[in-house]
Structure formats: C-alpha cells, structure tokens
C-alpha positions in Angstrom: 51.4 92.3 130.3 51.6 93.2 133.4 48.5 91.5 134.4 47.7 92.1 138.3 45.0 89.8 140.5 41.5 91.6 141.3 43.2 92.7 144.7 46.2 94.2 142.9 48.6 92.1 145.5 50.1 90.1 142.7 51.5 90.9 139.4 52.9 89.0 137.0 55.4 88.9 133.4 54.5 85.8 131.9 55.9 84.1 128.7 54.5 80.7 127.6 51.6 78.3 128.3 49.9 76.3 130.6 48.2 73.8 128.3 46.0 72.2 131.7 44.3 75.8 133.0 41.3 75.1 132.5 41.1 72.4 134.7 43.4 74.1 137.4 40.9 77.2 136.5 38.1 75.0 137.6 39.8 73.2 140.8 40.3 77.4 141.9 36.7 78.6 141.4 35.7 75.4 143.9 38.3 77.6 146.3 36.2 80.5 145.6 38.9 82.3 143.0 36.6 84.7 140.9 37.9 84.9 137.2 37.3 87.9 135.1 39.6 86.7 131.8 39.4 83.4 129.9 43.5 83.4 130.2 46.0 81.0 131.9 48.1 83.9 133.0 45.2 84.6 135.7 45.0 81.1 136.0 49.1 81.3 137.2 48.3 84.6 139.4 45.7 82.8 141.5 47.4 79.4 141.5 50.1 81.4 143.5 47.9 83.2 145.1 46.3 79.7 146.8 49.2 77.4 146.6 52.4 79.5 146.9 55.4 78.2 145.0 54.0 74.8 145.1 51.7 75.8 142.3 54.8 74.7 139.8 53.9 71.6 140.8 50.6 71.9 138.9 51.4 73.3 136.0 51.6 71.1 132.4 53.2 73.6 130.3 56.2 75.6 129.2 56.8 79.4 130.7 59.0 81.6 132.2 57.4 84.1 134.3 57.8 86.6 137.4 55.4 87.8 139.8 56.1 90.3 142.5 54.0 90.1 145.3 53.5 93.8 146.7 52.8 93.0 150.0 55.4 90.7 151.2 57.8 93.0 148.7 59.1 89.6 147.1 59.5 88.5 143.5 59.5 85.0 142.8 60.8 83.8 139.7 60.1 80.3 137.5 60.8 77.9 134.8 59.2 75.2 133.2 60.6 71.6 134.1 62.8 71.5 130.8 63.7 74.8 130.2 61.2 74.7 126.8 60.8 78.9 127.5 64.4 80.7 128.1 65.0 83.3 131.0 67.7 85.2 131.9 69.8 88.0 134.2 71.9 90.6 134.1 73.1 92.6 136.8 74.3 96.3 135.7 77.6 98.1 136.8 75.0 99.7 138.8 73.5 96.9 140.7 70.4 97.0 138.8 69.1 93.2 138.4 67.7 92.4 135.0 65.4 89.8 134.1 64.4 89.2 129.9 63.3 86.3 127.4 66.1 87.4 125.2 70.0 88.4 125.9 69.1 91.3 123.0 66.7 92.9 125.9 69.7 93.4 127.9 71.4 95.9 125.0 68.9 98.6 125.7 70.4 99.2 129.0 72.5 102.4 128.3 75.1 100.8 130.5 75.2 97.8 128.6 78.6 96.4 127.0 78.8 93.3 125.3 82.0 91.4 127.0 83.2 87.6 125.7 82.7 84.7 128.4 85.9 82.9 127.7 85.1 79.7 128.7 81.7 79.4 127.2 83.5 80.4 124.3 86.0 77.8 124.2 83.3 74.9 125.5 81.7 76.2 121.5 84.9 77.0 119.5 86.0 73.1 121.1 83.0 71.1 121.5 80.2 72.6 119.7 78.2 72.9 123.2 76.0 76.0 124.0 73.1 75.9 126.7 75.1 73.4 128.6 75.5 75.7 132.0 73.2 78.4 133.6 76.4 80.6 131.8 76.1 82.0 128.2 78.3 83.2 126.2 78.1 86.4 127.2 80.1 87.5 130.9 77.9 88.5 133.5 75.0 86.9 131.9 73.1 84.0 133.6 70.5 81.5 132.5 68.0 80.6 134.9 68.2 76.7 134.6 65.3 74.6 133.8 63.5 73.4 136.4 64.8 76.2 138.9 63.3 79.3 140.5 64.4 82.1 142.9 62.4 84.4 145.3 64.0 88.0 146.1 63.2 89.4 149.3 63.6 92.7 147.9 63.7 94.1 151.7 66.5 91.9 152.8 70.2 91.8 150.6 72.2 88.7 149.6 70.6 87.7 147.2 73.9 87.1 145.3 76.1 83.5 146.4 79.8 83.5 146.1 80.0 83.1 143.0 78.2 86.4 142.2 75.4 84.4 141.0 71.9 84.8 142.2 70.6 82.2 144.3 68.3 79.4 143.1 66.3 76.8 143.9 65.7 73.6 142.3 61.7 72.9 142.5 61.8 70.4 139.8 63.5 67.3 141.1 62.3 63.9 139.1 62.8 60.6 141.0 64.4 57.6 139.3 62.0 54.4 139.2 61.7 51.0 138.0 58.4 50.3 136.3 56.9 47.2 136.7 54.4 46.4 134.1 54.5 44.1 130.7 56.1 45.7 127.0 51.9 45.7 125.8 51.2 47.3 129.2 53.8 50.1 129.0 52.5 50.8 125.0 49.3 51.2 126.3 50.4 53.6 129.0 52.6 55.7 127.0 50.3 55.9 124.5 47.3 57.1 126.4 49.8 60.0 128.3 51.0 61.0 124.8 47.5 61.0 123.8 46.7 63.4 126.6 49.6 65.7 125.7 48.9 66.0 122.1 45.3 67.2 123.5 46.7 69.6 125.5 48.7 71.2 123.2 45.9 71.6 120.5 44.3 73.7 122.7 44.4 77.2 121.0 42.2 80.4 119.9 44.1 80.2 116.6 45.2 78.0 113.9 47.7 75.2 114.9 49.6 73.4 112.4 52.8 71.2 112.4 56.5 71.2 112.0 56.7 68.0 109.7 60.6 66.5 109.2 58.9 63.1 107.9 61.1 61.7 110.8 59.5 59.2 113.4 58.9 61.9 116.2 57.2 64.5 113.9 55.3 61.5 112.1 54.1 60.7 115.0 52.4 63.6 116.0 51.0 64.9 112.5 49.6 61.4 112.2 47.8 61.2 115.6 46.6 64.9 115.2 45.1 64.0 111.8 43.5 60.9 113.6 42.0 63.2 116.0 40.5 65.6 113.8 38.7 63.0 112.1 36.8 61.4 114.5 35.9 65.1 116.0 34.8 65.4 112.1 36.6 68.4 111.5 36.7 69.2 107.7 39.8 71.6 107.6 42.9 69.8 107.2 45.8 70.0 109.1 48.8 72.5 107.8 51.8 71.1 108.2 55.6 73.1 107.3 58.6 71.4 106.3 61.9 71.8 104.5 63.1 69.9 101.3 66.2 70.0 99.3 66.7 69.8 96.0 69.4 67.2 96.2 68.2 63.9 96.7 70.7 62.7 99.4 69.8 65.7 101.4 65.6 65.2 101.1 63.1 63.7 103.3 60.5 64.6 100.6 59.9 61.0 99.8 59.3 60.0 103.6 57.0 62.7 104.0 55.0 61.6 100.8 54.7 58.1 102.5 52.7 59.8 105.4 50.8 62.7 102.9 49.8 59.1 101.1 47.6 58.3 104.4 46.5 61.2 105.8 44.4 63.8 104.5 46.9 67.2 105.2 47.7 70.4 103.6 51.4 69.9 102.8 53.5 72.9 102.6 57.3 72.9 101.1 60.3 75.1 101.6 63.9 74.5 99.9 66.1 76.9 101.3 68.5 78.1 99.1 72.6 78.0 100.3 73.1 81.8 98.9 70.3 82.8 101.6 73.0 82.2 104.5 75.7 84.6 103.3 72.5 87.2 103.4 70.6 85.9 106.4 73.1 84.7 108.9 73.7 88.2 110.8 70.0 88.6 110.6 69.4 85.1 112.0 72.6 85.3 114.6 70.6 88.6 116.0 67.7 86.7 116.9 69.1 83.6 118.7 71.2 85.9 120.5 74.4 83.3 120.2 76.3 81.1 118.0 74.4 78.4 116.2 76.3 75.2 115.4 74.6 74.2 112.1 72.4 75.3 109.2 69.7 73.4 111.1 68.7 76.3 112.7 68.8 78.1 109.4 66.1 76.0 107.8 63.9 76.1 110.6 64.4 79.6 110.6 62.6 79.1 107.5 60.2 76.4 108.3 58.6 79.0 111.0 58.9 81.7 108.6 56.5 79.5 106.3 54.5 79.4 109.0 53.5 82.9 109.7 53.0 83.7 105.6 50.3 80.5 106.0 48.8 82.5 108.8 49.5 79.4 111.2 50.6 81.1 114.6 51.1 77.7 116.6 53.2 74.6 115.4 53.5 71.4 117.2 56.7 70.0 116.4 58.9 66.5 117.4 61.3 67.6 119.8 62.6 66.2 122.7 61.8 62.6 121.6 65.0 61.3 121.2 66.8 62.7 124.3 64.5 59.9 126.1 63.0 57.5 123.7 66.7 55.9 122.6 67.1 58.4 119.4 70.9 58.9 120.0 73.4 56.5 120.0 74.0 57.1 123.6 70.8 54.1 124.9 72.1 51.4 122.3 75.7 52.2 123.5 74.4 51.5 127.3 73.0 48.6 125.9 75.9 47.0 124.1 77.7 47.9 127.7 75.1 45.6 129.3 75.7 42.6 126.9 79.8 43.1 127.6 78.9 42.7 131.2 77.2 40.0 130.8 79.6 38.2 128.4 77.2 38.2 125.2 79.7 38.6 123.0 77.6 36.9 120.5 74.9 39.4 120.3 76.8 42.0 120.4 79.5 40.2 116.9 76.3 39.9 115.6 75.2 43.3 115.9 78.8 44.6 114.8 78.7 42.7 111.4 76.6 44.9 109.4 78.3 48.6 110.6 81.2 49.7 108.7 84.3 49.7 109.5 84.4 53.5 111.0 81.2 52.6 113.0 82.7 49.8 114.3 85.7 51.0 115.3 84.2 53.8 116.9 81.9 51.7 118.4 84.5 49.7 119.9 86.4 52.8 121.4 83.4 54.2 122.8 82.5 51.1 124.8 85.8 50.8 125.8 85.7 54.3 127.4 83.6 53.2 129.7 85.5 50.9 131.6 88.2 53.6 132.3 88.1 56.5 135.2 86.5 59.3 133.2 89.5 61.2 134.1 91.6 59.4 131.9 89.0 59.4 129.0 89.1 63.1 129.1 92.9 63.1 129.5 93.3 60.9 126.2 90.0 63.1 124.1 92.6 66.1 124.5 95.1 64.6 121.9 92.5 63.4 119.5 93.2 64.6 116.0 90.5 67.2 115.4 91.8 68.9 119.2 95.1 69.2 117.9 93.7 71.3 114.5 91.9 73.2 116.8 94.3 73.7 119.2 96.2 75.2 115.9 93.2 77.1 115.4 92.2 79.0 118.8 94.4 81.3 120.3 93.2 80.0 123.9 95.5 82.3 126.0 94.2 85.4 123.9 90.6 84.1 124.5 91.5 84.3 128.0 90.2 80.1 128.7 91.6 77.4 130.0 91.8 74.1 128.4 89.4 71.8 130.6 86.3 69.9 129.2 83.2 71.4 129.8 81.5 68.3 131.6 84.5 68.0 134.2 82.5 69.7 137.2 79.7 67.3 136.6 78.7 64.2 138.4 77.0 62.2 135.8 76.9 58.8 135.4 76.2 56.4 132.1 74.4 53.8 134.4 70.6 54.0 133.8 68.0 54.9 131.2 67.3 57.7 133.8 69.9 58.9 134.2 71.2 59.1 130.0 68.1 60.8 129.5 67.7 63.7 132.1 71.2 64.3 131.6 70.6 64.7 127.6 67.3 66.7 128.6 68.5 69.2 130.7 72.5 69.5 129.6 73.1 68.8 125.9 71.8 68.4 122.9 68.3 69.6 124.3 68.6 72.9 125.9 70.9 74.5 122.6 68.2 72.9 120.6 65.3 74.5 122.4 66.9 78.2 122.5 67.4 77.6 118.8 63.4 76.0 118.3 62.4 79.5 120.4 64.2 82.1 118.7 63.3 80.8 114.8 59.6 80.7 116.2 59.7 84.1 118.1 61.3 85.7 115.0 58.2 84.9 113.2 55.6 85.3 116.4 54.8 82.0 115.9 54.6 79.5 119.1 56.7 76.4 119.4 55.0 73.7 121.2 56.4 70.3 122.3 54.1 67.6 122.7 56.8 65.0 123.6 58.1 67.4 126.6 54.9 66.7 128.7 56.3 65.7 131.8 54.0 62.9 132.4 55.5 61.1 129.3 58.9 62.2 130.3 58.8 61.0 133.4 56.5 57.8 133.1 59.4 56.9 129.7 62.8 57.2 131.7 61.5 54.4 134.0 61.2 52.1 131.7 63.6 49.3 131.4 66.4 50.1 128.8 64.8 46.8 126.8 61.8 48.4 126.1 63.0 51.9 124.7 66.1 50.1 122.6 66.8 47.2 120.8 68.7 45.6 117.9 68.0 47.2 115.2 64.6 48.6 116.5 65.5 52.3 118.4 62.6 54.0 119.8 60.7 51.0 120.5 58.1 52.4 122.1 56.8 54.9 119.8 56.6 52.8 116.9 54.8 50.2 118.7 52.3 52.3 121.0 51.6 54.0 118.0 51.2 51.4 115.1 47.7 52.4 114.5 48.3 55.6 113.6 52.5 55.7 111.8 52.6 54.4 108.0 54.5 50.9 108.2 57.2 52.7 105.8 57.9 55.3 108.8 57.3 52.5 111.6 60.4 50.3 109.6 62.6 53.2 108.8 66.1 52.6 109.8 68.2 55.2 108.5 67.9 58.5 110.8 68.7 61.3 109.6 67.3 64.0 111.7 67.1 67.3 110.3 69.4 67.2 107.9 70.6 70.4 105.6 73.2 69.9 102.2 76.0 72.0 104.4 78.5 69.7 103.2 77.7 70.6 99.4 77.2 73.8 100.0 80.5 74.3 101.7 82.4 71.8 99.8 81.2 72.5 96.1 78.4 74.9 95.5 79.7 78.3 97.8 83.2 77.2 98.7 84.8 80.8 97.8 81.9 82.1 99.0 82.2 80.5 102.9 85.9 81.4 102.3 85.4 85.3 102.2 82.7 85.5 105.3 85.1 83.8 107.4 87.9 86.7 106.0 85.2 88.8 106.3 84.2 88.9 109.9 87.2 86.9 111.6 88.6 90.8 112.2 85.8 91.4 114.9 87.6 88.0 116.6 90.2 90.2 117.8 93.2 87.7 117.2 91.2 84.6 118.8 91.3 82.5 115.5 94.7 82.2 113.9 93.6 83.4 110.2 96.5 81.4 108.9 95.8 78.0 110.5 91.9 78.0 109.9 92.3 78.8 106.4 94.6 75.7 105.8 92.1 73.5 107.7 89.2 74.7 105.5 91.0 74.0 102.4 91.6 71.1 103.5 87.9 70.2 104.6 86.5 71.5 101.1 89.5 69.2 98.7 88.4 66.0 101.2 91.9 65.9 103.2 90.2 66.3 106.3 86.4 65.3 107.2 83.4 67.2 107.3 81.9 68.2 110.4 80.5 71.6 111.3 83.8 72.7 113.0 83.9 75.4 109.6 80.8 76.8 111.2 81.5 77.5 114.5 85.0 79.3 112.6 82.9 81.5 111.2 79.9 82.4 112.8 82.0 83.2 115.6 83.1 86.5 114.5 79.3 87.2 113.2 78.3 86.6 116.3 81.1 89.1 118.1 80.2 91.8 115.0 76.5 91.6 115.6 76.1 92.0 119.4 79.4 94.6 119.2 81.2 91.9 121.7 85.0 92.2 122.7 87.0 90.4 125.3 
C-alpha cells in the first residue's frame, strides 16, 4: 500500500477483503482490464475504474478503503455493508482531514490532543453502548458508518455539513421483503447461501483455522468446514482456538468435546487467568482504542493471540448470527407481542410456566413496554434502580452531558423481523462487537472473518417470516434445521445459551476483589472528578457481599479511567 492502476490515474488504501475477486477479476478481463497481480486490491482499483461507485454493489467482502482519482482530483471513500472493517476522521486545528483504521493513528499528529466526548461518554458510563453513532468517544472524531461512503472534490469546499461533520452517502440501502416459500424451502435456501459464504471465506494463501465457542453459530461453521475438507480429501485437520475456564459453571469445554467427538480437528485450549487483566488491561485498552464493556474482549484477546503462536493468520469465527437469526431475546419478545395481539394468552401461560420468577416478571414488563409511546418508556427507564446508583455515581454536569437516552433521535420501530435485525446489525450489540473482534485480531495480525455477515444470507434471512427464525423453545430455527447434517444433535438441542461467557463475576466477587478495588483507586484520578470515588466504592462493596446484583456496571467504573490514562484524554 499504495497500490496505483497501470495508468497511474487511481490509487488506492485498502484494508480488508473481497472474498468474490476472482470472479469480478474475470467479469473485468472480458472488459479488457489487464491484470498484473493475483490481488483483490487491483481487482477494487479496476472495478472503480469500469463501474464508478456502483462497484460497491459488487463486492462480497469486508473493507474499508480510499482511492483518489488524480484526474478528476476526487477521493472517494467506502465501507463494507456492516461495518465488519472500522474507518475513521479527524480533522486537525489546522484543517487537515484525516482518514485511519485505528483512533491510535490519529495521536501521531503533532497537533493531536485527546479531548472526552461527553455524551458518548455518558451513553457508556449509563448504558454500556459504544459503536452506536458515527461519534466515538473521543470529540472531533467520526466513524464512517457501515454501509456509507463519501467523495471529496478536493477542488471544490464544503465538504463539511452543519454539524461539522463530513458529508456522506448511504450506498448500502437493504429493502424489506416478504418471502414466499415453504420452512423446507427456506432451509434449503439458507443453507446453500451459507454454503457459498463459508466458501468464500476459505479462500486464502495461508492457513485458516476457527474461533470455536462450542456455541451454535461457531459449531456451525467448524462443523461444515470440516465437512468440506473431507470430501476435497484434505488430510490436514482443521485448527480451531477457544477459551476454557477452569470453573465448571463458567466452561464450554464439555460442548466443544460433543463436536471434537465427530469431527476430526486439531483442538487448541486457552484458560485465561483473572490476574492477567490487572497486567493486560492498559495493554489491551491501547489496542481497541476505547472502553470495553466486559472481559469478553479479554479472552478473545487471547483466543487470537493463540492464534498467531499456532501460526494460523486467518480465523473464521460465529459472529453476527444472532443479531438476525433470533439469538437475543429481542425475536421471541416480538413474538410473544404477536400472540398478545392476537389474544393467545394460552400459548403464551404456557410458555411463561417454566421461566422463573425474575424472567417472568421481566418478561411481562418488557411486553408491556411496548404498548406505551416510547417516550414514556424512556421517561419511566430513568428512575429504574440501577439509574439512580449511577446517577450517584457520575458527576454528569462535570462530564459536561446531558441526561437523554442514547436511542431518542432514532426512528426505529419493534414491528418486523427486518427491521429488529438491521437495527441490531448496524446500531447495537453488533458494531461494539465488531471493533472489539478487529482490534483483538489486529493486535495479533491475524484476520477476523465472518461467514454469517455475507450479505446474501443477511439479506435473504431478515425476510423470513418471524415463525421461521423463532419459536417456543426452539431459537435460531433455521440454522439448526438447514444444517442438521452437519451440527451434533447435542449442539442442535442445546437450550441454555451462554454466549461467550468469562468467570468476571468470581473473579470480581471472590478471587481478586481487593485487587479490582485498588485499579479502580488506582486510575479513577485520570477521571478528573467524573466518578464520585465515594459513591462507587459503596456500590462495589455492595456488588462483591451480594447486596446489589452483578452486572458489568464495575467494569465500565473502572476501565474508564484506564481508558482516559492510556490515550492521555481530559475533558
């Protein structure tokens, strides 16, 4: 990088991959495109070169890239579909625009200083979101959203809107539809697209091995691989990574065992040990560039790290599958809605009696919401019990914030399978999850890749009719019966999701409780009066002797003033 066309018109910074080049590499050689490289970042050069911006359109992939086009003096600027590779900009005191993978780029600037953005910060200290707008934490600092691009006329000015944002386009615009077909019809579809996507994603000059959480999604796609490779009759097995505990109701060991049992894979085992975060975090802060909300990014840290000691530079890996394929609690939510509007009360008692009472209530409360203006939902979250502590907690004047929910500009509404995806997808959990999949990888020079983010798949599985993603005690439908062939029956039956889990709870609660204590005392100094000392220490207590519940409200505490002492910020 840079890489330039023959003619030396176009030149390009390119980070990612377009899994389908060589087939776009053959469609532009019948347009009389001459290649002299075997790589897709020619392929991208002369796909602009023929097709103009429309070229996004023919991408399956992940990137983020920039070409500048040195006759027409424009740069035109891209990012995949669902924001899988990050981009952002910076504009210096001077009026210099910046463009980088990574906010850390943006420090070598000599004019660089690290300033707080106050609401981004309170939308984390509050509600544990990150990734959520095209803002980051940082002021003056700009995500280019997924699915968006921007062309500078670099002869013309304005490039700036009112907002002292640059302007951008959206170019990826999916359109909601109803499909049509039979349940059998719709496995066989889905399965033939994901099919095509794990294909494309094995295709790599070096080894290529798997992230492996003995969940459903990851499951999935080590089990198909190793299908694969067997009837190519490939004799190497397949690496996959993964991380264990050595506490049994933290460890997935036994899950991944069921698949190890039928496949033929070369297993690989971390277990992360709790006195590696009081070490690491600053280290592992550094390279994601902000906050974190849980140790799950500290184990994958790991996982990847694994990884590159194997001498495995690429790693397929499960996510994005739930945000569309009813994994959260959001699809069987809708669908409870559905049988309250339609007076099933039966179903619904039924599917009530085996919660517990906590799950049940909240599952009551949370249908409930939905029949009232949003605006008085949000007026009523603000006097919830864990807002108050934090309230207690977070100096919001001194942070500079105002007290509004992050969500309250946004038109979204719980009404369609479409629609509870894409916003899941492209707002939260997805996008903080995919910054924190990139950094751990990066760290390591090891490439993510995300098999279940093809946008065929996406696109062809958030038309589908709710009944077919989500049902009574059978999430995810649709991957465990277009896939039956190749998932163990144990995985395929599994009901107790766990995700990937970590043993915070014990570690903060038992094993390193004094520990957690003294980094909060540590580095809540470089907070600069945000967090009342006083009040968090009291709620942490509290949390660790069981007088208030667990959640990872103690993390975001404390890695807040890592974060600020790491990246020098101040307000």
């Amino acid at each position: 990088m840079p890489m330039c066309d023959g003619m030396e018109r176009y030149w390009i910074i390119y980070n990612g991959e377009i899994y389908n080049f060589l087939e776009l590499r053959i469609e532009l050689q019948d347009l009389g495109y001459v290649f002299t490289t075997g790589s897709d970042t020619e392929v991208i050069l002369a796909a602009y070169a023929a097709w103009g911006s429309a070229c996004l359109n023919r991408f399956s992939g992940m990137w983020a890239f920039a070409i500048y086009d040195t006759v027409s003096k424009t740069a035109f600027i891209a990012r995949d579909r669902y924001g899988i590779k990050p981009l952002y900009y910076w504009f210096s005191p001077e009026g210099d625009f910046y463009l980088a993978s990574e906010i850390k780029q943006f420090t070598q600037v000599p004019s660089w200083k690290a300033k707080i953005n106050p609401q981004r910060v309170y939308d984390y200290l509050f509600y544990a979101l990150t990734d959520h707008t095209d803002e980051t934490m940082f002021k003056d600092v700009y995500t280019i959203p997924a699915g968006y691009s921007i062309l500078i006329d670099t002869n013309e000015e304005g490039v700036l809107n009112e907002c002292g944002k640059i302007k951008v386009r959206k170019w990826y615009a999916p359109v909601e539809n109803s499909y049509r077909g039979s349940f059998e019809e719709a496995c066989a579809t889905f399965r033939q697209k994901f099919d095509y996507s794990v294909d494309l994603h094995l295709r790599a000059d070096v080894p290529v091995g798997s992230a492996f959480s003995g969940g459903l999604d990851s499951t999935a796609i080590v089990c198909l691989v190793n299908k694969k490779l067997k009837e190519q009759g490939v004799s190497e097995l397949q690496k996959t990574f993964s991380s264990c505990s050595v506490l049994e109701e933290y460890n997935e060991r036994k899950w991944m065992d069921e698949v190890i049992s039928t496949t033929k894979i070369d297993a690989s085992f971390i277990y992360p040990k709790g006195q590696d975060i009081f070490s690491e975090t600053e280290k592992i802060i550094w390279h994601h560039d902000e906050p974190y909300q849980s140790q799950s990014a500290f184990l994958g840290y790991h996982v990847f790290e694994d990884s590159r000691k194997k001498g495995v530079k690429v790693l397929l890996n499960g996510q994005g599958a739930d945000e569309y394929l009813s994994g959260y609690t959001m699809f069987s939510l809708f669908r409870r809605l559905q049988l309250v509007k339609k007076g099933n009360f039966r179903q619904l008692y039924k599917e009530f009696e085996g919660m517990t009472l906590r799950s049940k209530t909240n599952q009551i409360l949370s249908l409930s919401y939905h029949f009232l203006p949003i605006r008085i939902v949000r007026f009523f979250s603000k006097y919830r019990r864990r807002h108050q502590l934090l309230k207690k907690m977070i100096d919001t004047k001194k942070l500079g914030a105002k007290e509004r929910h992050p969500f309250d500009n946004v038109s979204y509404k719980f009404d369609s399978v479409f629609a509870i995806a894409y916003s899941q997808i492209l707002f939260d959990p997805l996008q903080k999850y995919l910054r924190w999949e990139d950094r751990n990888s990066m760290a390591h020079s090891v490439e993510a890749r995300v098999p279940f983010l093809d946008h065929h798949l996406v696109e062809f599985a958030t038309q589908l009719p709710l009944d077919y993603l989500d049902g009574y005690n059978d999430s995810k439908k649709m991957l465990t019966h277009a896939l039956k062939d190749v998932l163990p029956e144990a995985i395929r039956n599994r009901k107790d999701k766990k995700g990937f889990i970590t043993p915070e709870e014990f570690w903060f609660r038992k094993e390193f409780s004094k520990e957690f204590m003294n980094l909060f005392k540590s580095y809540n100094k470089y907070t600069e009066s945000i967090l009342n000392e006083k009040e968090v220490f009291h709620f942490l207590n509290k949390v660790m002797v069981g007088k208030e519940s667990f959640d990872y409200t103690y993390w975001r505490m404390i890695s807040l003033g890592i974060w600020m002492k790491v990246y020098d910020v101040t307000t």
